[in-house]
C-alpha positions in Angstrom: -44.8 28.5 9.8 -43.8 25.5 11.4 -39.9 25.3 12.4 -38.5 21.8 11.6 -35.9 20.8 13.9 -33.5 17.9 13.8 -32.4 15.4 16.3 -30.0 12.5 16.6 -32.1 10.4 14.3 -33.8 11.4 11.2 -37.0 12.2 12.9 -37.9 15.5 12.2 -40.2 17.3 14.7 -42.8 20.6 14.5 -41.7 22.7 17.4 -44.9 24.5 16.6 -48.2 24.6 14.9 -50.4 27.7 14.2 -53.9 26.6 13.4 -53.9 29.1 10.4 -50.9 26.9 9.0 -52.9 23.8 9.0 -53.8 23.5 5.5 -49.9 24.0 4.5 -48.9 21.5 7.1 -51.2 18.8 5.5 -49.7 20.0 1.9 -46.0 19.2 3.7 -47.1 15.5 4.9 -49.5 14.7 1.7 -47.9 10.9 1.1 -45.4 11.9 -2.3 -44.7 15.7 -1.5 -41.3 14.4 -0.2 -41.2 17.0 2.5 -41.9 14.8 5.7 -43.3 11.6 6.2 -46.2 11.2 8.3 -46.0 8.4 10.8 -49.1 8.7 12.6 -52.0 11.3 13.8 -52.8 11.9 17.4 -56.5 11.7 17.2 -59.2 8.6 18.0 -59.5 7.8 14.3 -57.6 8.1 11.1 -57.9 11.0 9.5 -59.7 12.2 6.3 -57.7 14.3 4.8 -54.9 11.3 5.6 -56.5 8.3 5.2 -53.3 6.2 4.5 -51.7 7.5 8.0 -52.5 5.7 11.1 -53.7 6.8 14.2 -51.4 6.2 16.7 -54.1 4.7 19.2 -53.4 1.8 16.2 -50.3 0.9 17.8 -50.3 2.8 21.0 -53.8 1.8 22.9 -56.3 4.9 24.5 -53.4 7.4 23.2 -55.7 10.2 22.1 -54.8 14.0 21.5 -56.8 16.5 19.6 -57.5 20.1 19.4 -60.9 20.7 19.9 -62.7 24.0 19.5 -66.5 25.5 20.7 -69.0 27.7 21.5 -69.6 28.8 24.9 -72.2 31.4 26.1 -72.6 33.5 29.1 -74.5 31.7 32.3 -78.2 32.3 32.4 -78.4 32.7 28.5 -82.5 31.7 27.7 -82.2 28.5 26.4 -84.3 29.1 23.8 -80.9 31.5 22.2 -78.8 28.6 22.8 -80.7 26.0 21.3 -81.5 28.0 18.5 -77.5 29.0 18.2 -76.4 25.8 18.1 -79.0 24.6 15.4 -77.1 27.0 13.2 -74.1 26.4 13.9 -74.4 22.7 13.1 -76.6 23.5 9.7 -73.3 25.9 9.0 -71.1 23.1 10.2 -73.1 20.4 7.4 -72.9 22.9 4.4 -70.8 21.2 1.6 -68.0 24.1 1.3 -67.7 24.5 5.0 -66.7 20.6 5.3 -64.9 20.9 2.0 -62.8 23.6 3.4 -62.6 21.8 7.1 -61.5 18.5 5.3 -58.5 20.4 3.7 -57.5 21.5 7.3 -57.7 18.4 8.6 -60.5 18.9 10.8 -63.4 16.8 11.5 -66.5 18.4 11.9 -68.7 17.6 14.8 -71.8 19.7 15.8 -72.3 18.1 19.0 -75.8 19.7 21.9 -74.6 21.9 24.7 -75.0 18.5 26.9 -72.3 16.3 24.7 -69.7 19.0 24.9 -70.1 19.9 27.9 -69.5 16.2 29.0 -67.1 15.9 26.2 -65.0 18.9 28.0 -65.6 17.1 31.9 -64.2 13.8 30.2 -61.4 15.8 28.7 -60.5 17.7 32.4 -60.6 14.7 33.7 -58.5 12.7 31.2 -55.7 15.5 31.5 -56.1 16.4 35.1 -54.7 12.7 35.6 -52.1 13.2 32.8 -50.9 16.3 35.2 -50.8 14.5 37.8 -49.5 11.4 36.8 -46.5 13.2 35.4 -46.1 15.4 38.6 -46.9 18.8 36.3 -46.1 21.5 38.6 -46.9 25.3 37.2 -44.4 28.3 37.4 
């Protein structure tokens, strides 16, 4: 569970998010729960499961942060396994109770081909790699 911590304003902040928790986080900033208030998400659009909460790229312009999850499969894998893989996946990903269920988590389903996230993952290296460097990000 997510550990709220205060600071010198009244801004609280999630020190940490556990995927699993995602559906009780959404429960905790559901406008009228009086638990926290959401002030904006992180990702290119508003979300569904929030649609009264901006997106911060609203106010702040190309700010853009999601979690992002998929498949990957072993080099030399016959093309005919992945293409056939990722048909099912996306027919599993289109099936009402799996949206239902992805909806309540706050996620947004995709589905994408093996070529649009793959170049979805170069433009995300890239976007970050300059983040890194930008901000001098050194490793220990």
């Amino acid at each position: 569970m997510p550990v709220p911590r205060r600071y010198t304003t009244d801004a609280i902040v999630l020190s940490r998010f556990d995927f699993g928790e995602a559906d009780r986080i959404l429960t905790l900033i559901t406008p009228g729960s009086g638990k926290l208030k959401a002030i904006a998400t992180t990702g290119p659009k508003r979300m569904t499961a929030l649609p009264n909460v901006p997106a911060a790229n609203e106010t702040l312009p190309k700010f853009e942060v999601v979690n992002w999850y998929g498949m990957v499969v072993r080099e030399g894998t016959p093309s005919s396994i992945i293409s056939r893989l990722q048909q099912e996946v996306a027919h599993a990903l289109q099936q009402p109770d799996v949206a239902d269920r992805a909806r309540t988590l706050g996620l947004d389903l995709v589905g994408s081909t093996p070529e649009q996230f793959a170049k979805f993952q170069r433009e995300e290296i890239a976007k970050w790699r300059d983040v890194i460097r930008t901000a001098n990000i050194k490793s220990d």
